[in-house]
Legacy VTK file of the C-alpha trace (Angstrom):
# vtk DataFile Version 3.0
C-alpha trace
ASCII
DATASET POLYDATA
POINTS 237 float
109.738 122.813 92.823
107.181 125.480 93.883
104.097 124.346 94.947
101.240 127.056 94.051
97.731 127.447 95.364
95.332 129.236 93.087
91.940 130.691 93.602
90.763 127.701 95.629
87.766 126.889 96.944
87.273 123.677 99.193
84.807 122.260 101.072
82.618 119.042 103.406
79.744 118.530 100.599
78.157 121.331 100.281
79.747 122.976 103.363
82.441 125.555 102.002
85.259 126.238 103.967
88.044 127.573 102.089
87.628 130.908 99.347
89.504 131.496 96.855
92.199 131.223 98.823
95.850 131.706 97.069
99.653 131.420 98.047
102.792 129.469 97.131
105.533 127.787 98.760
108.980 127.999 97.929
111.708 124.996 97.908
114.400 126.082 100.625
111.798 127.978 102.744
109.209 127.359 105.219
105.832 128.944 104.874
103.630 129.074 108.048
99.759 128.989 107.545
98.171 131.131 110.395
94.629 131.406 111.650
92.106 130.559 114.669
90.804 127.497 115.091
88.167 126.779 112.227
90.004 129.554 110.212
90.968 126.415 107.250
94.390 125.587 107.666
94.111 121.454 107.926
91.337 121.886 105.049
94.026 123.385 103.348
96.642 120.886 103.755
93.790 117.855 103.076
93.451 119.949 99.901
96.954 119.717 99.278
97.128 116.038 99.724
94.133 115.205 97.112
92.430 113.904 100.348
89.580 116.491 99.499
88.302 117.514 96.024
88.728 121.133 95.115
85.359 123.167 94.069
87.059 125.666 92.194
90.320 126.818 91.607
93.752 124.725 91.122
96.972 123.396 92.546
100.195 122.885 90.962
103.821 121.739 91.392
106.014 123.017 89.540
104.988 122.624 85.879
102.459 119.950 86.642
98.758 120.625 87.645
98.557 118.102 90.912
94.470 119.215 91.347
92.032 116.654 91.190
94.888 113.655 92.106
93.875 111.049 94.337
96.000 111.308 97.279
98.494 108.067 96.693
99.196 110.074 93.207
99.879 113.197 94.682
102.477 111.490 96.921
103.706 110.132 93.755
104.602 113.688 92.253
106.405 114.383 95.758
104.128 116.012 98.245
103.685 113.979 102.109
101.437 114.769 105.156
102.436 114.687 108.715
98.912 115.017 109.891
97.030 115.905 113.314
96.833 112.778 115.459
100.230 111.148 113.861
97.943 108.384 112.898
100.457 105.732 113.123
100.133 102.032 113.131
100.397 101.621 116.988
100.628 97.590 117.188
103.529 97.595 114.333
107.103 98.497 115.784
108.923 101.760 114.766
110.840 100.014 111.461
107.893 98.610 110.804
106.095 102.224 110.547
109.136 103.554 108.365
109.145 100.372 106.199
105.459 100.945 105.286
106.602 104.620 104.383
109.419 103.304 102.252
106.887 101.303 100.776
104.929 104.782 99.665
108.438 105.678 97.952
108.549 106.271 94.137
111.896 104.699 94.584
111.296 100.408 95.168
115.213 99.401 94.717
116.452 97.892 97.638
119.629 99.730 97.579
117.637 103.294 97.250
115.354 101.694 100.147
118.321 101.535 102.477
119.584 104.631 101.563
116.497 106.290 102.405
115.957 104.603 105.464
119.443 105.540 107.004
118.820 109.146 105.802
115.120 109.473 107.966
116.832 107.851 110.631
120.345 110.298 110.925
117.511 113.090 111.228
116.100 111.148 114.093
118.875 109.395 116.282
116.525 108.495 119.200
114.122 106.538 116.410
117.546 103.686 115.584
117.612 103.191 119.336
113.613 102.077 119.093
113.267 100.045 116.209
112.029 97.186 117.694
109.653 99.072 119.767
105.675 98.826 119.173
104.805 102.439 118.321
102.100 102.710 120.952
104.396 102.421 123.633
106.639 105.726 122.049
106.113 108.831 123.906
104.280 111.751 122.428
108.003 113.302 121.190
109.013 109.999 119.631
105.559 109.721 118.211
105.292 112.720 116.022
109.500 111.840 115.107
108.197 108.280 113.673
105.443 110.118 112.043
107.689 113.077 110.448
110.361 110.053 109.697
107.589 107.797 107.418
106.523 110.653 105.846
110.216 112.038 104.764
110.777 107.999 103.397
109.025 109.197 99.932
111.687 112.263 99.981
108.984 114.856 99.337
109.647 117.797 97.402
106.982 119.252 99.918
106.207 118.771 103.353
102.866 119.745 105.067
103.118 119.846 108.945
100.001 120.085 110.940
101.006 121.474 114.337
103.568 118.995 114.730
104.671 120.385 117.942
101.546 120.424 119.715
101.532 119.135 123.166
105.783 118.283 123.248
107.796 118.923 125.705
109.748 121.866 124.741
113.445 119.978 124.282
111.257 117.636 121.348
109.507 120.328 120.337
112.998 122.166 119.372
114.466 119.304 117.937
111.428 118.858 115.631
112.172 122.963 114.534
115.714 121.637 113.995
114.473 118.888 111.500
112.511 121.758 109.423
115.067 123.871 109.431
117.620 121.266 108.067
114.830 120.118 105.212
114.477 123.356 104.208
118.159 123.437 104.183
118.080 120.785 101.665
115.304 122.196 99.149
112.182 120.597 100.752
109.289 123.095 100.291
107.816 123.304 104.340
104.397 124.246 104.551
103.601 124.326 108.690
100.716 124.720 110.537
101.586 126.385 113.829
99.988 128.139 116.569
103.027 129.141 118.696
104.369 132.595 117.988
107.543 131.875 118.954
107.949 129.068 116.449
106.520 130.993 113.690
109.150 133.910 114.311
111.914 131.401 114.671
111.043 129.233 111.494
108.943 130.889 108.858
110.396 132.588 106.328
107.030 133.203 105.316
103.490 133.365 106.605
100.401 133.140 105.078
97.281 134.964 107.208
94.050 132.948 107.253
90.493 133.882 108.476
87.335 131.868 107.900
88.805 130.874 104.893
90.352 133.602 103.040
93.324 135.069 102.672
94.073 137.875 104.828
97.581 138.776 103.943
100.962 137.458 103.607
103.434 138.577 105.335
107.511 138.288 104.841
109.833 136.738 107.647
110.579 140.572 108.053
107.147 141.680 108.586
106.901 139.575 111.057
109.860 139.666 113.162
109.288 143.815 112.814
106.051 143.540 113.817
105.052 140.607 115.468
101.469 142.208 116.837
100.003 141.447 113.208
100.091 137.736 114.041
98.756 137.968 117.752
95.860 140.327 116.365
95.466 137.412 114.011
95.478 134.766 116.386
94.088 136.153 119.103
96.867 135.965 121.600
LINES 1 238
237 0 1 2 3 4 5 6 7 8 9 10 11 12 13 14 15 16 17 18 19 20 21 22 23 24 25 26 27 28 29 30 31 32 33 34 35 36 37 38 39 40 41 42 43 44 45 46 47 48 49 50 51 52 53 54 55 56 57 58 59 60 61 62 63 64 65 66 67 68 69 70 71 72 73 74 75 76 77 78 79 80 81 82 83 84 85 86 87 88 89 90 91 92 93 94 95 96 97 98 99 100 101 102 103 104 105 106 107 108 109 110 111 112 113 114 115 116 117 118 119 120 121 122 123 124 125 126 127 128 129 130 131 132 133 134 135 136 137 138 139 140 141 142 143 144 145 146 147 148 149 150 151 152 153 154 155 156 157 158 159 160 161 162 163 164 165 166 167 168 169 170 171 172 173 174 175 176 177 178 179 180 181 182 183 184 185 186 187 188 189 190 191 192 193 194 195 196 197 198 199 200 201 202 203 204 205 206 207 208 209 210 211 212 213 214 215 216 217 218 219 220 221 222 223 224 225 226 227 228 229 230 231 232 233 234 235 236
């Protein structure tokens, strides 16, 4: 389903942040949000997620107005975070992680339970060989996999990404692309926060401009392989 962003405005109290900012994301595509630091984008996606409440404006998937859900009900309607930070439960192993994911699920039967879990974990081969591991211990890579992997057990219709290849090592970092790539294959909605050209130009197949909170332009996956310049003026590179 399409997830559409309307005229929103967010903000901390009575700190704005975000104005009247509008876009959508399509299922089969990826959609990059763009902009400095401090420009909105992780407001955006806490938006998203119901984790803060909008001040104007409204959000909806598909038919159904998602705005104003607390965040365990917007998982419910088939939206997941991988957030900044992975936030993971580092003294639980890696099943342990997924299982609390699979918990999240709209889906309880133990049958669909094992499905899903053998479906997250054929997208992330090095996670089966770690199951028993405490999370902690993971590297960075493996990390941000288990994190991508819990949040794929409630099989989203739409995925929000918040620079999930900051700080990897470029062979993880790729793989991670390859996941995204391969969701969006499948009719997932991707809506990435990235700050690497490179990844934007080899992913997105479209990106959304952002500057303190606004919405500068959006561009197509053509517009930006044909002129790649708009996003380093953007970003400042």
């Amino acid at each position: 389903m399409m997830l559409r962003v309307e005229s929103i405005d967010v903000g901390y109290g009575t700190a704005q942040v975000l104005y009247g900012l509008s876009f959508s994301a399509q299922p089969g595509q990826i959609t990059c949000l763009l902009g400095r630091n401090g420009a909105g984008k992780t407001t955006t996606l806490h938006a998203l997620m119901g984790l803060l409440p909008l001040m104007a404006g409204e959000i909806r998937l598909g038919s159904t107005t998602i705005s104003g859900l607390a965040a365990p009900d917007v998982v419910k309607q088939g939206i997941a975070l991988v957030p900044q930070g992975r936030r993971l439960f580092g003294a639980l192993s890696v099943a342990e992680n997924i299982e609390i994911g699979l918990m999240a699920s709209p889906k309880q039967g133990k049958t669909e339970h094992r499905r899903n879990r053998s479906r997250v974990l054929e997208l992330f081969p090095r996670l089966k060989e770690r199951l028993g591991q405490q999370a902690s211990t993971l590297s960075g890579g493996e990390q941000q996999m288990l994190a991508t992997a819990r949040a794929l057990c409630v099989e989203p219709q739409v995925l929000l990404l918040d620079e999930p290849t900051e700080g990897l090592q470029p062979s993880i970092a790729q793989q991670l692309r390859d996941v995204s790539r391969e969701l969006a294959r499948q009719g997932v909605a991707v809506v990435l926060v990235e700050q690497h050209l490179d990844t934007v130009l080899e992913l997105a197949d479209s990106a959304v401009l952002i500057e303190s909170g606004r919405l500068v332009r959006t561009l197509s996956a053509e517009q930006l392989k044909n002129n790649p310049s708009l996003v380093t003026r953007h970003l400042g590179i």
